[in-house]
N, CA, C and O of each residue as an XYZ file, in Angstrom:
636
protein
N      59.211    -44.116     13.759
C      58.151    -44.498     12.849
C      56.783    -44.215     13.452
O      55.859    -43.629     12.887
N      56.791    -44.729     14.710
C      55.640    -44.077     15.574
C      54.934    -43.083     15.474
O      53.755    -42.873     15.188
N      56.151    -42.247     15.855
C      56.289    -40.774     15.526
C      55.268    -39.906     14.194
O      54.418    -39.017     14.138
N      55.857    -40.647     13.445
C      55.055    -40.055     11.825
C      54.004    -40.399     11.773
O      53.339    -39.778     10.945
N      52.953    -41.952     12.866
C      51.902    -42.076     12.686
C      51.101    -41.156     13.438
O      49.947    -40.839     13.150
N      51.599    -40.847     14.168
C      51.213    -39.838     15.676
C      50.788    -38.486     14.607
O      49.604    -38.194     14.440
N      51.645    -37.901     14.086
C      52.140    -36.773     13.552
C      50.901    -36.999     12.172
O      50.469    -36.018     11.566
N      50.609    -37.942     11.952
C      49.432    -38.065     10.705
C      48.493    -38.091     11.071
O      47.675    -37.509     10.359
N      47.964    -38.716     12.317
C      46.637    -38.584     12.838
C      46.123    -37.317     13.650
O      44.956    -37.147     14.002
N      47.583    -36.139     13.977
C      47.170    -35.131     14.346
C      47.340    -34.074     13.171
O      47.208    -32.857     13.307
N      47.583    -34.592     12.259
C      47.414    -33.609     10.749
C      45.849    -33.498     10.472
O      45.230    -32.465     10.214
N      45.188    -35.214     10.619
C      43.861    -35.261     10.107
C      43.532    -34.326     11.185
O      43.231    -33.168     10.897
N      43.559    -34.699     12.320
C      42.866    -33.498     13.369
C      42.325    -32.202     13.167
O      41.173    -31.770     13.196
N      43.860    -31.489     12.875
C      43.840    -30.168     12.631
C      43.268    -30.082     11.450
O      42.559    -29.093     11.635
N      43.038    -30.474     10.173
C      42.744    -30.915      8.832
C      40.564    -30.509      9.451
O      39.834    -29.547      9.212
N      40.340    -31.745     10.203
C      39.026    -31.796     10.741
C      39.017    -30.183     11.659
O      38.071    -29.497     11.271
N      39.578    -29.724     12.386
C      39.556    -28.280     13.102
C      39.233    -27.289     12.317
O      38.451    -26.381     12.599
N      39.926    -27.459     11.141
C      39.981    -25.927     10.387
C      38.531    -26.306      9.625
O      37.840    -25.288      9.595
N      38.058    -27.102      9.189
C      37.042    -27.114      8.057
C      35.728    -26.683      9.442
O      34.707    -26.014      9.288
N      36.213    -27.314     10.667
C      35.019    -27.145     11.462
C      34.617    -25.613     11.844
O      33.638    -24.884     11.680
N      35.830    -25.527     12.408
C      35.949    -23.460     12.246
C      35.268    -22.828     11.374
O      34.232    -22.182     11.535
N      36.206    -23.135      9.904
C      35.809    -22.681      8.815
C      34.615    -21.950      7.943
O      34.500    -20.876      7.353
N      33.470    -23.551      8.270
C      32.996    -24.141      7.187
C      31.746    -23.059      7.742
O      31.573    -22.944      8.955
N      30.856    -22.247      6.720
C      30.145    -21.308      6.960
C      28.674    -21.722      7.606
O      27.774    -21.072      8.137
N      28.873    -23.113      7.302
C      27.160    -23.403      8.118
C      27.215    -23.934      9.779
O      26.220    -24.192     10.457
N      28.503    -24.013     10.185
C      28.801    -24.436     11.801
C      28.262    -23.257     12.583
O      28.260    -22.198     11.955
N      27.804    -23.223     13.825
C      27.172    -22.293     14.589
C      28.321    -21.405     14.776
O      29.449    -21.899     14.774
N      28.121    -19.897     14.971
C      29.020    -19.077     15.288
C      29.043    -19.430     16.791
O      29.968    -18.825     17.331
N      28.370    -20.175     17.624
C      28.424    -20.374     19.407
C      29.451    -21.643     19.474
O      30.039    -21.978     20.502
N      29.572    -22.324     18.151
C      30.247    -23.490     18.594
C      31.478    -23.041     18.384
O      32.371    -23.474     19.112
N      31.774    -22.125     17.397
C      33.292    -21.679     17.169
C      33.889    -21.069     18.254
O      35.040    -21.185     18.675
N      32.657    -20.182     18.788
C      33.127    -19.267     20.231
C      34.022    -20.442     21.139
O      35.240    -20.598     21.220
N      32.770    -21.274     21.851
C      33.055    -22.527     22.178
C      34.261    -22.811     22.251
O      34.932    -22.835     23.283
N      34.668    -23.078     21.009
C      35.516    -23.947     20.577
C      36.917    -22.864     20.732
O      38.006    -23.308     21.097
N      36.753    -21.747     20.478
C      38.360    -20.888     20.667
C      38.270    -20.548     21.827
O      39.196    -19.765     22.036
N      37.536    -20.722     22.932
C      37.865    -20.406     24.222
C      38.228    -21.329     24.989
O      38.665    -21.067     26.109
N      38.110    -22.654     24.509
C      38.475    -23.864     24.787
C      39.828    -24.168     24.313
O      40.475    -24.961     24.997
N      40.443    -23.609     23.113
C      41.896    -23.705     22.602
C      42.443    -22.708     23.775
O      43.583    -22.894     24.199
N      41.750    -21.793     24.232
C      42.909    -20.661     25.080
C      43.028    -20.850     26.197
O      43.744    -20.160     26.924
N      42.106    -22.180     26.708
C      42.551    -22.546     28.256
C      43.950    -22.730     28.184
O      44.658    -22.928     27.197
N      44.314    -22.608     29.679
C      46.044    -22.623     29.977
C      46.324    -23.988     29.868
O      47.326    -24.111     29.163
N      45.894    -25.075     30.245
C      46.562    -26.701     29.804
C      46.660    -27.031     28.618
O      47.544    -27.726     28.117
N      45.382    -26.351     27.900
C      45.008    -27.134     26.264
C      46.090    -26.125     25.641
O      46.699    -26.548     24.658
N      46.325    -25.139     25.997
C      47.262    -23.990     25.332
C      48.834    -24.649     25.298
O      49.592    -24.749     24.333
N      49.013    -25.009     26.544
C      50.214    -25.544     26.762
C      50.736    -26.718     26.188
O      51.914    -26.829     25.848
N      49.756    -27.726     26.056
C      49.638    -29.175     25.414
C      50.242    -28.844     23.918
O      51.325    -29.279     23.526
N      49.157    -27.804     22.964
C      49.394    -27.560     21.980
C      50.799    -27.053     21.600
O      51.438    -27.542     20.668
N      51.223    -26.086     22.341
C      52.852    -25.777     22.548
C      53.769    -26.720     22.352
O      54.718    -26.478     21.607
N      53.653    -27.851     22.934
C      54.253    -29.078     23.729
C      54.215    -29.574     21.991
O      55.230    -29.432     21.309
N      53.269    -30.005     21.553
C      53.088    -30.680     20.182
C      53.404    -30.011     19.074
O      53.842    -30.583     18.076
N      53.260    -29.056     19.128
C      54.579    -27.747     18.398
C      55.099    -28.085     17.974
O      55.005    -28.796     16.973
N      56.293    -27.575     18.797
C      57.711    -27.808     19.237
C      58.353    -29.167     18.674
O      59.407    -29.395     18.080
N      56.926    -30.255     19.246
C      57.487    -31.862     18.865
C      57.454    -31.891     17.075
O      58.160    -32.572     16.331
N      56.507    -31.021     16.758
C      56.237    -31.734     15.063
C      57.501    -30.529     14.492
O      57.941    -30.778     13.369
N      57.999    -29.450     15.101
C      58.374    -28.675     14.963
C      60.297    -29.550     14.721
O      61.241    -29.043     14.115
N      60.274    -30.747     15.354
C      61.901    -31.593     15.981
C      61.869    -32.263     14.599
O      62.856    -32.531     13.914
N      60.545    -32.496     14.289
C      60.102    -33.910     13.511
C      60.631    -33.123     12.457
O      61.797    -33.310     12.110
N      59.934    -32.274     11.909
C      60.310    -31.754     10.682
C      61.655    -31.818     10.495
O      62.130    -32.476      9.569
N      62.540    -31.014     11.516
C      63.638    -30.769     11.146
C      64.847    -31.688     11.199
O      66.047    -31.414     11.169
N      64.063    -33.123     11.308
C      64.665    -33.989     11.742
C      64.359    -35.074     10.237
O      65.225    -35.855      9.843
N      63.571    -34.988      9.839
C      63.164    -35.464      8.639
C      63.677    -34.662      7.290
O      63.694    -35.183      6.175
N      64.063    -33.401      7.553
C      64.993    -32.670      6.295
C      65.865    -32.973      6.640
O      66.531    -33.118      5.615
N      66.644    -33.295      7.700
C      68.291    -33.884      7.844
C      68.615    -35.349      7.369
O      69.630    -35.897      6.940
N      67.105    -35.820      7.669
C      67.133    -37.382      7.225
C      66.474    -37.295      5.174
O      66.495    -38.370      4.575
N      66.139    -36.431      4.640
C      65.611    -36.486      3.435
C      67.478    -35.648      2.683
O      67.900    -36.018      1.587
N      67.917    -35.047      3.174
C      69.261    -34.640      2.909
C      70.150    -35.428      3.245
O      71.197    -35.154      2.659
N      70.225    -36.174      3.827
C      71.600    -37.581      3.869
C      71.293    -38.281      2.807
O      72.179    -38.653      2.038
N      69.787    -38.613      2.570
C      69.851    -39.959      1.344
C      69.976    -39.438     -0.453
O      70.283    -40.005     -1.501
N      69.485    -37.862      0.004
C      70.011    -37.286     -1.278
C      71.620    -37.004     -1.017
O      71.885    -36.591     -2.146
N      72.500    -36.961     -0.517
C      73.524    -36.944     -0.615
C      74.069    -38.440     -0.989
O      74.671    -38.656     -2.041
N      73.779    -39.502      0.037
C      74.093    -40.778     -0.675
C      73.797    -40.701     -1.903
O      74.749    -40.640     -2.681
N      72.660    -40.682     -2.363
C      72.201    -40.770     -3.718
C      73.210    -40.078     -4.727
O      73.268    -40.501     -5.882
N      74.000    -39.027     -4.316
C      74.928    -38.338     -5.288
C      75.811    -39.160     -5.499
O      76.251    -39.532     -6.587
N      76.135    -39.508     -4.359
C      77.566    -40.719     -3.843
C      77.569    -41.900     -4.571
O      78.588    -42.546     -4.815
N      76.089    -42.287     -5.034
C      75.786    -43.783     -5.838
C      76.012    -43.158     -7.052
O      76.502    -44.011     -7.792
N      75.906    -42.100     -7.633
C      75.837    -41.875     -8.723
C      77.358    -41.612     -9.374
O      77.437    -41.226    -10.540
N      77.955    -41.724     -8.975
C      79.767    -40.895     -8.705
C      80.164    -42.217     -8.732
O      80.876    -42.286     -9.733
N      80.116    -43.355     -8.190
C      80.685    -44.357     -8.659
C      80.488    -45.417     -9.719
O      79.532    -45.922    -10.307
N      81.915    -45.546     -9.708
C      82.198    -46.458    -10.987
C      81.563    -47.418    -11.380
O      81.001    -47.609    -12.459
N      81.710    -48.457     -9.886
C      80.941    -49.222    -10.366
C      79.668    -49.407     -9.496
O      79.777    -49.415     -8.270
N      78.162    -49.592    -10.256
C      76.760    -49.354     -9.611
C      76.755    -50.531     -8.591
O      77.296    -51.637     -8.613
N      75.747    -49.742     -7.460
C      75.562    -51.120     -6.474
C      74.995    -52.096     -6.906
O      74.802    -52.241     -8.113
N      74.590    -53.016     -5.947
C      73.374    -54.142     -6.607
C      72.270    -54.053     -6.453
O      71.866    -53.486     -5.438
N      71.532    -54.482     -7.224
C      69.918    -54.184     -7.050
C      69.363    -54.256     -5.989
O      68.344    -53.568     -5.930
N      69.743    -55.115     -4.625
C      69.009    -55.235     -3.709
C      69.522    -54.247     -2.897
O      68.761    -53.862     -2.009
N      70.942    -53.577     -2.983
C      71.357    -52.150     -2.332
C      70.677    -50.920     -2.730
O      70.671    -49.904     -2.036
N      70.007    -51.056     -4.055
C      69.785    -49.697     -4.455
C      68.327    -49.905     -4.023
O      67.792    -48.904     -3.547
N      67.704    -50.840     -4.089
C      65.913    -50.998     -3.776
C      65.726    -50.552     -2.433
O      64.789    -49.872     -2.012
N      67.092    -51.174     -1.549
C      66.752    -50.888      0.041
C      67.134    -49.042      0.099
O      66.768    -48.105      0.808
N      67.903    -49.189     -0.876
C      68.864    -47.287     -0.796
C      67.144    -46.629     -1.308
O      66.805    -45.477     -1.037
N      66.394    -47.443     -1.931
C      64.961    -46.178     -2.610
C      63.740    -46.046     -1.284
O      63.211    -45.068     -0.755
N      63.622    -47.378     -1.090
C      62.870    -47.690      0.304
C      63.083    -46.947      1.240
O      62.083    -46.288      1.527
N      64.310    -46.669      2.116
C      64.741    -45.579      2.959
C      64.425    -44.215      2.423
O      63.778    -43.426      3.112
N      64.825    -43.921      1.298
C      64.575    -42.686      0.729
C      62.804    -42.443      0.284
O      62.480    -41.305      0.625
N      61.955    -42.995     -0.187
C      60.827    -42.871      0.020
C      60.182    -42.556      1.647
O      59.501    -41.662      2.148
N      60.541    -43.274      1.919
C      60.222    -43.070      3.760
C      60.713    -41.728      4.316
O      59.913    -40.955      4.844
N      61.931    -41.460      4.213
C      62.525    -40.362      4.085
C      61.645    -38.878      3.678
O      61.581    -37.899      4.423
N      61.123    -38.970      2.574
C      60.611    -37.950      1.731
C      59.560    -38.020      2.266
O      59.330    -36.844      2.548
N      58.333    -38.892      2.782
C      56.976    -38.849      3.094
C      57.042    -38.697      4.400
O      55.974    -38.276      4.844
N      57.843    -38.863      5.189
C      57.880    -38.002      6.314
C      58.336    -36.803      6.885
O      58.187    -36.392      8.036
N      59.146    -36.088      5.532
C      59.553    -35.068      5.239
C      58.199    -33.907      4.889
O      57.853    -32.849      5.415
N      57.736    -34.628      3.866
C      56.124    -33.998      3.268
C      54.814    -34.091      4.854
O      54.066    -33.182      5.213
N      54.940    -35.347      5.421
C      53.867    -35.679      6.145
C      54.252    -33.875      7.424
O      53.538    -32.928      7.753
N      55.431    -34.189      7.667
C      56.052    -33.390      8.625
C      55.180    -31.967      8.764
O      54.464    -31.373      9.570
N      55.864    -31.801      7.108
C      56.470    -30.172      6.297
C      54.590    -29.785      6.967
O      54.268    -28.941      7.802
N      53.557    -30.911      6.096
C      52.385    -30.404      5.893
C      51.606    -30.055      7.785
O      51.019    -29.048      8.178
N      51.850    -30.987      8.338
C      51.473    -30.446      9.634
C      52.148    -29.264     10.577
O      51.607    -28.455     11.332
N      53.260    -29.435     10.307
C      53.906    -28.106     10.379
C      52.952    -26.809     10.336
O      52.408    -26.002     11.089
N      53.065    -27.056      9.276
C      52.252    -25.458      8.123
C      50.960    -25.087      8.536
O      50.589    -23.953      8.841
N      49.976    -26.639      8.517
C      48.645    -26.787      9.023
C      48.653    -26.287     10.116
O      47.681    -25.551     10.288
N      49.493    -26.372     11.158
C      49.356    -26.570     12.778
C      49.602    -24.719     12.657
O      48.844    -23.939     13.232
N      50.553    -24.354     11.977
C      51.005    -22.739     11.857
C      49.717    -21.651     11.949
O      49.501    -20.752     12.763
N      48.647    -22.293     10.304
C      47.952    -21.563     10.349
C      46.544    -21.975     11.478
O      45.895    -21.111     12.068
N      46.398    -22.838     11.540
C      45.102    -23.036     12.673
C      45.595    -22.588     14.141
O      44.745    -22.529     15.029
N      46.751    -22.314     14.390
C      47.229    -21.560     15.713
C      46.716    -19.906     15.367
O      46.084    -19.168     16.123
N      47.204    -19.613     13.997
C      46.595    -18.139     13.692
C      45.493    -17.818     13.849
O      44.942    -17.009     14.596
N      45.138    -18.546     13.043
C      43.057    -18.564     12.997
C      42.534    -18.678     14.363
O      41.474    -18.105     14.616
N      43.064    -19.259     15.161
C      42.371    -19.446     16.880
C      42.675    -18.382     17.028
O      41.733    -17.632     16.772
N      43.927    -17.659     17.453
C      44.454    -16.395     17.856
C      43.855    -14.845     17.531
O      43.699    -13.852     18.243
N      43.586    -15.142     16.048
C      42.545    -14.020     14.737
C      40.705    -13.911     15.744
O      39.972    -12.981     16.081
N      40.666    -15.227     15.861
C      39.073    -15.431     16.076
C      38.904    -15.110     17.611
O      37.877    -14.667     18.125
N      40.620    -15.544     18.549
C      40.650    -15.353     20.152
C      40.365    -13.448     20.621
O      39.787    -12.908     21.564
N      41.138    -12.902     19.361
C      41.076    -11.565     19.182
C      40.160    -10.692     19.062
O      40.000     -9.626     19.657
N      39.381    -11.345     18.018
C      38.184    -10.807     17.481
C      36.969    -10.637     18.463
O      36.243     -9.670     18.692
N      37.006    -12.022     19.005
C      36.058    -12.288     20.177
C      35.644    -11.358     21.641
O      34.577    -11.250     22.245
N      37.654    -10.482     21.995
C      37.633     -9.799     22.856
C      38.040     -8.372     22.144
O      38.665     -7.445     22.660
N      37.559     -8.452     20.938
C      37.445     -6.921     21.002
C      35.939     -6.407     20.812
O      35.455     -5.329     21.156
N      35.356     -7.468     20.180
C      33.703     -7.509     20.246
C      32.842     -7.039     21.847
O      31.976     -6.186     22.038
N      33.557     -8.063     22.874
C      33.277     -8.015     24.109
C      33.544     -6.616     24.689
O      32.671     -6.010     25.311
N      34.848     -6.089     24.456
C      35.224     -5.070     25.141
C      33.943     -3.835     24.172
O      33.016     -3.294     24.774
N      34.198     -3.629     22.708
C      33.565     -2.670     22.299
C      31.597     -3.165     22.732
O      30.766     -2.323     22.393
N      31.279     -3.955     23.155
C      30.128     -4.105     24.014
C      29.817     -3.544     25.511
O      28.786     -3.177     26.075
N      30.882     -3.625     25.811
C      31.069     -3.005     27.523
C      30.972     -1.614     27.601
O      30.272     -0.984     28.393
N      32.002     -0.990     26.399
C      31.570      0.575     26.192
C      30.743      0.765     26.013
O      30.208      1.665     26.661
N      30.171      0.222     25.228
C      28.505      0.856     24.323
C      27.595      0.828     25.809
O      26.709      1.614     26.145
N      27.944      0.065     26.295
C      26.826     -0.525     27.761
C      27.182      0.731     28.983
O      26.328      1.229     29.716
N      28.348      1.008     28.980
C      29.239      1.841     29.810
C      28.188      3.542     29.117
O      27.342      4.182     29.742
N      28.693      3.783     27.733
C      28.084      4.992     27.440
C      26.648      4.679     27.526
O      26.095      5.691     27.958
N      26.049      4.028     27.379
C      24.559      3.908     27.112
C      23.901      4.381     28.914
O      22.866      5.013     29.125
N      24.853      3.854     29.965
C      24.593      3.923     31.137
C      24.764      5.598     31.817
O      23.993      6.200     32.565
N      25.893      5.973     31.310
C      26.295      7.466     31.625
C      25.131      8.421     30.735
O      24.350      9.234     31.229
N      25.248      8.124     29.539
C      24.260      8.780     29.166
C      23.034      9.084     29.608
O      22.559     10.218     29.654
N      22.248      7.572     30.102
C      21.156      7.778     30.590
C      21.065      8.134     32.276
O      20.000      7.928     32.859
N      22.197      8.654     32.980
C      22.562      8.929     34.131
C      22.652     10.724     34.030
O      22.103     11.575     34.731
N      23.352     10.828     33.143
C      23.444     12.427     32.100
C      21.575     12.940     32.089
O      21.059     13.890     32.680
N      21.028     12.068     31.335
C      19.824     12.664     31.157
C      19.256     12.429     32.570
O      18.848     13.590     32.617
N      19.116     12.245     33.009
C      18.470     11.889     34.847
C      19.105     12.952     35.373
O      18.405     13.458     36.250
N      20.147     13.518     35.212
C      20.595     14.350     36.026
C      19.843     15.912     35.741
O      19.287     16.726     36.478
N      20.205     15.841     33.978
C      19.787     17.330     33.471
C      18.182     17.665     34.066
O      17.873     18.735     34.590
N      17.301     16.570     33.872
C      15.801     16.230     34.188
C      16.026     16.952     35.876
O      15.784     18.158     35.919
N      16.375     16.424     36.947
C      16.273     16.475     37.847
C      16.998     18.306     38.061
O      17.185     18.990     39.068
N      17.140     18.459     37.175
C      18.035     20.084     37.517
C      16.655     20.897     36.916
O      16.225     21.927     37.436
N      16.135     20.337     35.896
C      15.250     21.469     35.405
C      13.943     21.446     36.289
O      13.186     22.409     36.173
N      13.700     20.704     36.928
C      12.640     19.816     38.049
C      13.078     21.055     39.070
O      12.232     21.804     39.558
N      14.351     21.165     39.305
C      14.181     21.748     40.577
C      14.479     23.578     40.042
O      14.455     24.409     40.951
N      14.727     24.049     38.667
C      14.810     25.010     38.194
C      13.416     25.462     38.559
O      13.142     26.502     39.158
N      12.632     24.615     38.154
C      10.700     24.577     37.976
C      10.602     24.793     39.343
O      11.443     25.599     38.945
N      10.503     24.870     40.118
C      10.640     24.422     41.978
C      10.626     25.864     42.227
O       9.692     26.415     42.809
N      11.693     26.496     41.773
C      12.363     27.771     42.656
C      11.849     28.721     41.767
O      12.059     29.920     41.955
């Protein structure tokens, strides 16, 4: 039960992450910031770690949302109906069941795509950097190129 509260307060999280990323008036320095800070090796690993866990949850909550729909077939197949206080406790389990099935499913999904979007933006970031280094790289040869040709016609002039 824990579990699903854990698993809801890191839904809002990621929920709060993506709009912060997102949202078009946040500084493009804080996003930088902020995805180079997801790609450190602990925070990288942590996130892995919580994965994996919401990753148990889920699939642990469709095994548990598929037993009570199977009971539920099982109540329906017999002759004679339970009693009201069997079937209220049989809906109770099964509500619980289903909203931690949904709570699961949705962080799941959430957690899926805001791993992308870091990864999209981790990408973007170092190909920006690298196609900066060239430009800096040619801009340098070039102007090493012209220093050279200069210094040849200098000494063409000479002789």
């Amino acid at each position: 039960m824990v579990l699903y509260y854990l698993t809801c307060g890191f839904l809002i999280f990621l929920l709060l992450f993506l709009s912060l990323i997102l949202l078009p008036f946040v500084s493009p320095l804080l996003v930088k910031k902020i995805v180079k800070l997801c790609s450190l090796p602990t925070i990288s690993l942590v996130l892995k770690i919580i994965f994996i866990a919401i990753g148990l949850l889920f699939f642990e909550a469709s095994y548990s949302l598929y037993k009570f729909e199977t009971r539920n077939k099982i109540m329906k197949q017999q002759e004679v109906p339970p009693s009201q206080d069997t079937r209220n406790e049989f809906l109770r389990f099964r509500f619980r069941a289903q909203r931690n099935f949904y709570l699961s499913e949705m962080t799941f999904i959430i957690m899926i795509i805001t791993w992308r979007i870091v990864s999209l933006l981790n990408s973007h970031e170092t190909k920006l950097a690298n196609e900066k280094r060239k430009l800096e790289r040619d801009s340098l040869t070039s102007e090493s190129e012209k220093e050279e040709k200069e210094t040849k016609k200098e000494i063409k002039k000479e002789k």
